[in-house]
N, C-alpha and C positions, 0 to 999 in steps of 0.2 A: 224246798221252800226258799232254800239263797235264789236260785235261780229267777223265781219271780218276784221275789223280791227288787232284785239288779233290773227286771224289766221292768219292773212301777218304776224308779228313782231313773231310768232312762227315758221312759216316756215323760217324765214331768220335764227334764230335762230337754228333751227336744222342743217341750211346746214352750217352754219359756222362752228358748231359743227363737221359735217362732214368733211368738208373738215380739221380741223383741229386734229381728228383722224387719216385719211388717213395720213395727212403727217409726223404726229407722228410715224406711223405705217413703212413710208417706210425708214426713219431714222435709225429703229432698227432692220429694216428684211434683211437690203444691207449689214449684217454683216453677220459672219462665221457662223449662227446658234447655236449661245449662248442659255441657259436657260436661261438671261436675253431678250433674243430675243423673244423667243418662250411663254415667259409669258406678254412681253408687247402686245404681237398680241393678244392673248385673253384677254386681257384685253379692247383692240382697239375695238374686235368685238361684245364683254358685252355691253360696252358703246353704239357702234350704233345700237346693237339690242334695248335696253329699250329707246335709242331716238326716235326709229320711231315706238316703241309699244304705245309709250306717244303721238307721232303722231297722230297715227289713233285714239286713244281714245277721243283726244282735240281737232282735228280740222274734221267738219264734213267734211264727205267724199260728192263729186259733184255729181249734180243729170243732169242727162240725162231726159230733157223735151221736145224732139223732140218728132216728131208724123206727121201722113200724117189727117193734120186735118187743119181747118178754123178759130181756135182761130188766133189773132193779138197776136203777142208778138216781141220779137225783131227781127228775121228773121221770114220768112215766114215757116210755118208749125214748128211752136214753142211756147207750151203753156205757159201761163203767168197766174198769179193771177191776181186777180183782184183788186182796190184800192177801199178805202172809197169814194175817192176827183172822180173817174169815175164813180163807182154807183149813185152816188147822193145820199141826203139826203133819199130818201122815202126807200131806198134797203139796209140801214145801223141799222137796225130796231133789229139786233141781236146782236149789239156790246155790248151793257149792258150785255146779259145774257153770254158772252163771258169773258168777265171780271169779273165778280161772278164766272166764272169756274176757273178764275187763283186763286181766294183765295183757292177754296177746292182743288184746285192742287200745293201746294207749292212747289216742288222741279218740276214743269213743264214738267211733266211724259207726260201729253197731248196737255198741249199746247207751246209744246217747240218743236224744231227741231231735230228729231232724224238720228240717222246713214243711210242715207240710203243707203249702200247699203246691208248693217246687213237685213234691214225692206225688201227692193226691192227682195229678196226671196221669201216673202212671196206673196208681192203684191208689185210694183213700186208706189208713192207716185203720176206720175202723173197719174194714171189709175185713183184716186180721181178724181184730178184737172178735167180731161176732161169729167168725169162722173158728176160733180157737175156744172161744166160750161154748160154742155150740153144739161142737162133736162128743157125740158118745155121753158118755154118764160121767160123775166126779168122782163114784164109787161104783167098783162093781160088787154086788152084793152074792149072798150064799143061800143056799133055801130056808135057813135059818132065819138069816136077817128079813129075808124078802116077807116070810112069813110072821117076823116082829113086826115090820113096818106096815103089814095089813091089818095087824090086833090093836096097834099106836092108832094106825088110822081113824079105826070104827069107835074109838073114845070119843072123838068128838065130830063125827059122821053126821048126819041127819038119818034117819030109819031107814030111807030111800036111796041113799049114797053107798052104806055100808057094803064095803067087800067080804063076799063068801071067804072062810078061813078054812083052807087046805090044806091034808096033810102034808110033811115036807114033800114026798113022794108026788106030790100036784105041783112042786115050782121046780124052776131049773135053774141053775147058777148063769150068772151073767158070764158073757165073755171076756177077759180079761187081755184089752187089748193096746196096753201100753206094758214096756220091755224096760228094765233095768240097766244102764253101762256103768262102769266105773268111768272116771273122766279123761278123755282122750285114749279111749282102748279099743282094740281090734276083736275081742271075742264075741260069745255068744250073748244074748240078752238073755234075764231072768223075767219071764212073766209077772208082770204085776198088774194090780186091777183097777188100779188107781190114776184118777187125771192130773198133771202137772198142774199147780197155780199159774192163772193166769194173770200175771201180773205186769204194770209196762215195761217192768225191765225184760219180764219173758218176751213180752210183743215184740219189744223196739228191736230185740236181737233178728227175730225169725223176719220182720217187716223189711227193716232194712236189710237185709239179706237179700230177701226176693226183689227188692226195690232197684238192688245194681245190679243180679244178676239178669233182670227184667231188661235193663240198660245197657250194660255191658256186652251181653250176651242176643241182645235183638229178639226178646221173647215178651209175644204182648201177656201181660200179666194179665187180663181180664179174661183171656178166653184158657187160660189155665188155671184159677183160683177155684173157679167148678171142679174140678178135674181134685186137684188136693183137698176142695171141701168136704168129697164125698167119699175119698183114701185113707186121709189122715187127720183133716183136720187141723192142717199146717203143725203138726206137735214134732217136735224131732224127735219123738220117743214112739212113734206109736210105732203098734208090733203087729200085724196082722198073723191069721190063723194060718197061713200056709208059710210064717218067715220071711213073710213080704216087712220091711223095716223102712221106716225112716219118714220123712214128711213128703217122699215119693215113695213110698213102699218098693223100694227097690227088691227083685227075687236075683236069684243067679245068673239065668238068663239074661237080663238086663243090666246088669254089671259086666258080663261079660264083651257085648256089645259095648259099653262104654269104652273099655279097655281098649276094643280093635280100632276105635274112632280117637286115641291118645293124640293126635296133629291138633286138634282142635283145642286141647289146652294151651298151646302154644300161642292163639290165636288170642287167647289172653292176656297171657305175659308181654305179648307184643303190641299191644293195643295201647293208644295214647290217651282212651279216656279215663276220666277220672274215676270213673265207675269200677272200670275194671284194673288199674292201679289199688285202690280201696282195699276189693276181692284178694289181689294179691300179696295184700300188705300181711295176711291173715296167716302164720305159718299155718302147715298140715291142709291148709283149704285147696290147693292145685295142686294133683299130686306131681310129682318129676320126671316118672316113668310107668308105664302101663300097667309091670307090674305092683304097684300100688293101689291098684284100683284090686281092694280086696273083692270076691265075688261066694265063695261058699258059705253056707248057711252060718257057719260055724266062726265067722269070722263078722256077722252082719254089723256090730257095732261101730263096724266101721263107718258106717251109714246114718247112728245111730246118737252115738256118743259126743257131747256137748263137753270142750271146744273139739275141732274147729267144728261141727256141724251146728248149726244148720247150712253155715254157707257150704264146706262140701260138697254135701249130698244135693245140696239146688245148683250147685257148678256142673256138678255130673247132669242133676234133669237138663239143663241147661244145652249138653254138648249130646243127651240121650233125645230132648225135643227137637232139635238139626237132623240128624239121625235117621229117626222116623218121619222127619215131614217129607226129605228127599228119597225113603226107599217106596211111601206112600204114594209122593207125587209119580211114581219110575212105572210102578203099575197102575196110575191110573191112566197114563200119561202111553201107554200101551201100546204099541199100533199091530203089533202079530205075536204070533208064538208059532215057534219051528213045529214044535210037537202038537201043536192040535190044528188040523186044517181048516176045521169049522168057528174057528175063532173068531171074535167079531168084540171090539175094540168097543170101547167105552164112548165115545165121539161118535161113532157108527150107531151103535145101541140108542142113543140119547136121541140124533137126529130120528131114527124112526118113530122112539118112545112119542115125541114133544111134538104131537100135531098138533097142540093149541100154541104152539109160540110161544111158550112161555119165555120168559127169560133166566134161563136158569145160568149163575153165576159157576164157575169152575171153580174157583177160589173156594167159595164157601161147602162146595162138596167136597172139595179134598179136606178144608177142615174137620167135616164130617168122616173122610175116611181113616185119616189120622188117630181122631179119639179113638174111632173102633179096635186101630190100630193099636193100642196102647195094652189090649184085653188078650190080643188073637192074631199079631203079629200083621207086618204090611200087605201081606199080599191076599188074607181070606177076607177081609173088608173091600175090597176092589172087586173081588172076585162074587159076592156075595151082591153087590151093585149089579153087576154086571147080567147075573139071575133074578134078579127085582126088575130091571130091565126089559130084559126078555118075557119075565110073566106078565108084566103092565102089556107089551107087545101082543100077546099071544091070546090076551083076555080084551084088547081091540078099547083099553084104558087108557084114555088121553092122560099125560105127566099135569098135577097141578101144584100150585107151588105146596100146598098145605103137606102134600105128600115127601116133602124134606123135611120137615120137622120131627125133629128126632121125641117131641113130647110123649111118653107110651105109659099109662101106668097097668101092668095085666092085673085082671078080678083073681078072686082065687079059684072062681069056674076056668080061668083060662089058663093059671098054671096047673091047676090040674089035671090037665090034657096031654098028652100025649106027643110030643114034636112034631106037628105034620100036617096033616088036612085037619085032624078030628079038631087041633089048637087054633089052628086059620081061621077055620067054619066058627069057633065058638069065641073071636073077637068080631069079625064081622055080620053073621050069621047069614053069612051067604047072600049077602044084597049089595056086595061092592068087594072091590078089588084092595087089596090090603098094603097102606101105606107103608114105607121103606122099615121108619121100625118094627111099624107091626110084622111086617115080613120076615126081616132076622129075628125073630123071637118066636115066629110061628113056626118060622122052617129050618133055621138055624139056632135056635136057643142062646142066642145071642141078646141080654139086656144091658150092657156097660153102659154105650154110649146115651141113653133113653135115664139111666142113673145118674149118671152127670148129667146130662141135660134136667132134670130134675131140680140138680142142687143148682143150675144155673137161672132156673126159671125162682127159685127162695130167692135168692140173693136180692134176685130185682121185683119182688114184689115187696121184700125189708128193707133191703137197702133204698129203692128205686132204681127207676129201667136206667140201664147203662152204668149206673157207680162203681159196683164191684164186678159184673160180668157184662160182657157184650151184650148190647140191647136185643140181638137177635142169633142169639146163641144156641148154634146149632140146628140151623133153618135157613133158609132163604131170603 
């Protein structure tokens, strides 16, 4: 509340200012055009320039939090934080590790309010909000509860609304997938079922994180917020079912690689922007040596635990998104292989595919091969091209662009098929040749990237096209 307080009593200030240059200004300009004239107006317009430079500096600039979405906030389709005093006690369970991050952030680089609309370039502040509002449940419930909450319901149902009440033996327990740390620890997480409060002080830490490491780090933050919206949810706590942790679900695997690419921390400490200066100001956030970058299960908090995470674990995506773009670009980018003589290169394949001419952009397929990448490692998404390729080829299918679009949602006649023809046959039903994701999914069982592309196609139907993800994400 001081806060905007000091911005009202500044703004009155500057317009008084104003207005008392202006009338300074027209006192001495109603004259014959004197050198005293001519030097009081630039002097008038020195002053209102460095008033309203001082402006923009001091008083933060308004954020637009509209959206075509279902949060409650003040008007209708207008997102809101969320408070301590509406979470209730059980969902306040991060505030301690929150306040141990204001000590190792003393000038409030991340948990302070920044410019946005300096930031909203990169990313809008609520593309957070509604991505951490939005994932998963605030409670995971028990067959108990789930079967309270259907008997609560039917009280005041309409006759026609009412849900059937089943024994417990008919529900099944939610997933329970956010993890427990103690604060700044390296062990295992303790399952918990419960969502963090999403609060601005939660936001502004996790925001501004990804905001310099987006900066710092040369990583466009719109074609990865799909990507986290449909992992984690941007939560530093979230704990998936396989030990996957963190607001990249890091697995071992993937720490491990991190580890082998340790030159690229460097490239941070050494870097003169002020972004990643910030990043570094944070102890425990870049580790010193490789082996720091913890990697077994057993140790995932490290990924996990709030401070230094969130920035961590987004320094590591950070140096694991490089990584993958260039082992992806390496095969797609291809041109033989010793061991197979019938091999035939991705450029090869495409020129025969694309006898309509299309124009198909390199750039945005390796984006495409990339995501895939992230599921199933760099080289079976290439590879897996490369046989979508050759069947388009072989079925005499001209390439059209519709056929990049990773949009796929399968019926449940189509997961209930089988990997193979029987699955192919009963997405297309035999009257056409089956676009790139339909194809990984028919014949490879392959749905990641068709899942983020999912949550990138929300974003811009709530947010609008282009605010939080790229307007044409994951397609042509």
């Amino acid at each position: 509340m001081k806060a905007a307080q000091t911005s009202f009593w500044f703004y009155v200030f500057v317009s008084v200012l104003s207005v008392g240059i202006f009338g300074w200004y027209e006192i001495y300009h109603s004259g014959d055009g004197t050198e005293l004239a001519s030097t009081m107006e630039e002097e008038a317009v020195k002053r209102l320039d460095e008033a309203n430079q001082a402006l923009q500096k001091l008083a933060p600039s308004s954020e637009d939090m509209t959206c075509n979405c279902q949060f409650s906030g003040a008007e209708p389709n207008t997102l809101a934080f969320e408070t301590p005093e509406s979470c209730g006690e059980d969902r306040n369970y991060l505030s301690g590790a929150l306040k141990a991050f204001e000590k190792l952030d003393p000038n409030g680089y991340y948990t302070g309010t920044r410019d946005h609309v300096e930031n909203s370039k990169i990313l809008p502040r609520k593309c957070a909000v509604f991505v951490m509002r939005r994932f998963w449940k605030d409670r995971s419930l028990t067959p108990a509860q789930k079967r309270e909450a259907d008997i609560a319901y039917n009280r005041t149902a309409l006759p026609t609304l009412r849900r059937p009440i089943k024994d417990l033996k008919g529900y099944s327990s939610d997933a329970r997938l956010f993890g427990k740390c103690e604060q700044n620890s390296n062990g295992k997480p303790a399952r918990h079922g419960v969502k963090p409060c999403v609060t601005e002080e939660y936001v502004n830490i996790v925001y501004n994180s990804l905001i310099d490491v987006a900066d710092c780090m040369n990583i466009p933050a719109k074609h990865v917020i799909p990507k986290l919206a449909n992992e984690s949810g941007m939560h530093i706590n979230a704990y998936g079912p396989k030990g996957d942790g963190g607001i990249n679900q890091f697995v071992e695997g993937a720490l491990k690689d991190i580890a082998l690419n340790f030159p690229r921390f460097k490239e941070i400490e050494m870097s003169e922007k002020e972004s990643c200066k910030r990043l570094a100001s944070i102890p425990g956030a870049i580790p010193k040596s490789a082996k720091e970058v913890l990697s077994s299960d057993s140790k995932r908090c490290h990924v996990m635990a709030a401070p230094p995470n969130p920035i961590r674990s987004l320094v590591y995506y950070g140096v694991f998104y490089h990584a993958m773009k260039e082992y992806s670009a390496s095969f797609y980018d291809q041109g033989r292989d010793s061991k197979d003589p019938n091999f035939q290169s991705v450029a090869a394949l495409l020129k025969k595919a694309n006898t309509k001419k299309i124009a198909v952009d390199d750039e945005e397929v390796k984006k495409i091969m990339m995501m895939m990448s992230y599921n199933l490692g760099p080289a079976r998404p290439v590879s897996f091209f490369r046989n979508w390729l050759s069947y388009k080829i072989a079925n005499k299918s001209p390439l059209t662009k519709e056929d990049f679009n990773m949009t796929f949602d399968a019926t449940a006649a189509v997961r209930g098929k089988p990997v193979g023809e029987s699955r192919a046959k009963a997405i297309t039903g035999g009257k056409r040749t089956l676009k790139l994701a339909e194809y990984v999914y028919a014949y490879k069982n392959s749905f990641y990237a068709s899942a983020v592309k999912s949550e990138g196609n929300l974003l811009n139907n709530r947010m609008g096209a282009g605010t939080c993800a790229e307007a044409k994400y994951l397609e042509l």
